[in-house]
C-alpha positions in Angstrom: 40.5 -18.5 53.7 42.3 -20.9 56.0 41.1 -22.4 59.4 43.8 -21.1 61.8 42.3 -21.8 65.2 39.6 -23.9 66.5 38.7 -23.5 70.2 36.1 -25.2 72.4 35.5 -23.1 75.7 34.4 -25.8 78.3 35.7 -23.0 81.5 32.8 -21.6 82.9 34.1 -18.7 83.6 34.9 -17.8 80.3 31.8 -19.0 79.1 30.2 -16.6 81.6 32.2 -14.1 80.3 31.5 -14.6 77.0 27.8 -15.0 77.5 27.9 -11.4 79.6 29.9 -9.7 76.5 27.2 -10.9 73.9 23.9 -9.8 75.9 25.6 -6.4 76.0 25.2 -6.1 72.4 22.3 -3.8 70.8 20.8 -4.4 67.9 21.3 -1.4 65.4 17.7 0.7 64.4 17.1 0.6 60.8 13.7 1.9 61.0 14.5 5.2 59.9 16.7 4.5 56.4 14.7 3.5 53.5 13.6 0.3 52.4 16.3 -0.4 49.9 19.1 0.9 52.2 19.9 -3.1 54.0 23.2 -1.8 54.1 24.5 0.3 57.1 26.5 3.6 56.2 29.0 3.3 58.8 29.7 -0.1 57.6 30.2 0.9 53.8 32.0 3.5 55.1 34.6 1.5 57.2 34.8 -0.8 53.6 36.0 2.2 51.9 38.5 3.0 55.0 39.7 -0.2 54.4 39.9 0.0 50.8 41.8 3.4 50.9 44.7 1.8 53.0 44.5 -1.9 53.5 48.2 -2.2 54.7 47.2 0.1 57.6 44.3 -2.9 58.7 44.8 -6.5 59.7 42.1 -8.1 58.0 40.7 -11.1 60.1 37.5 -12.5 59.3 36.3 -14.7 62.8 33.5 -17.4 62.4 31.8 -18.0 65.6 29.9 -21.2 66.6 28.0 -21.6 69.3 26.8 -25.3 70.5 24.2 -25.1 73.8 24.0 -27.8 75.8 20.6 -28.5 74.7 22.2 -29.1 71.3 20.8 -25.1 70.1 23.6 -24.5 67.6 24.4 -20.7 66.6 25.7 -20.5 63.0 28.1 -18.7 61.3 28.2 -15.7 63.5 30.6 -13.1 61.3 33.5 -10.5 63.3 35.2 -8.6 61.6 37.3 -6.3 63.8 39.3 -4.9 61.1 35.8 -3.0 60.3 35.2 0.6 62.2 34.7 -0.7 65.8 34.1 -4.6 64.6 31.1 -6.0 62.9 29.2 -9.0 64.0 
């Protein structure tokens, strides 16, 4: 893997845009699978799409940062958009 971009967002309104785009997201309900089953169909699923024809897929892998003013740091927050509808 290579670092090809590094960005820090310091325009509020793309950071309020950002912020609005992540509190949309739902957390998905593994309650029902079994214990053992820590993996997501849909997500091996999309793996095996990928798999099948990986010319047809631009694979990017984005590692997300977030800093908060009050020094709160998010780590290593994985997209992978290549993946069904993207995976974070």
């Amino acid at each position: 893997m290579i670092l090809s971009e590094q960005n820090v967002i310091t325009d509020c309104t793309a950071i309020k845009d950002f912020y609005e785009l992540i509190c949309q997201l739902k957390p998905e309900d593994y309650s029902g699978l079994p214990e053992f089953a820590a993996t997501p169909l849909w997500y091996i699923e999309a793996w095996d799409k990928y798999k099948a024809n990986p010319n047809d897929f631009a694979m990017e892998d984005y590692s997300i940062i977030i800093t908060l003013k009050d020094g709160t740091v998010l780590h290593e927050i994985s997209y992978q958009p290549f993946l069904a509808n993207g995976y974070v």
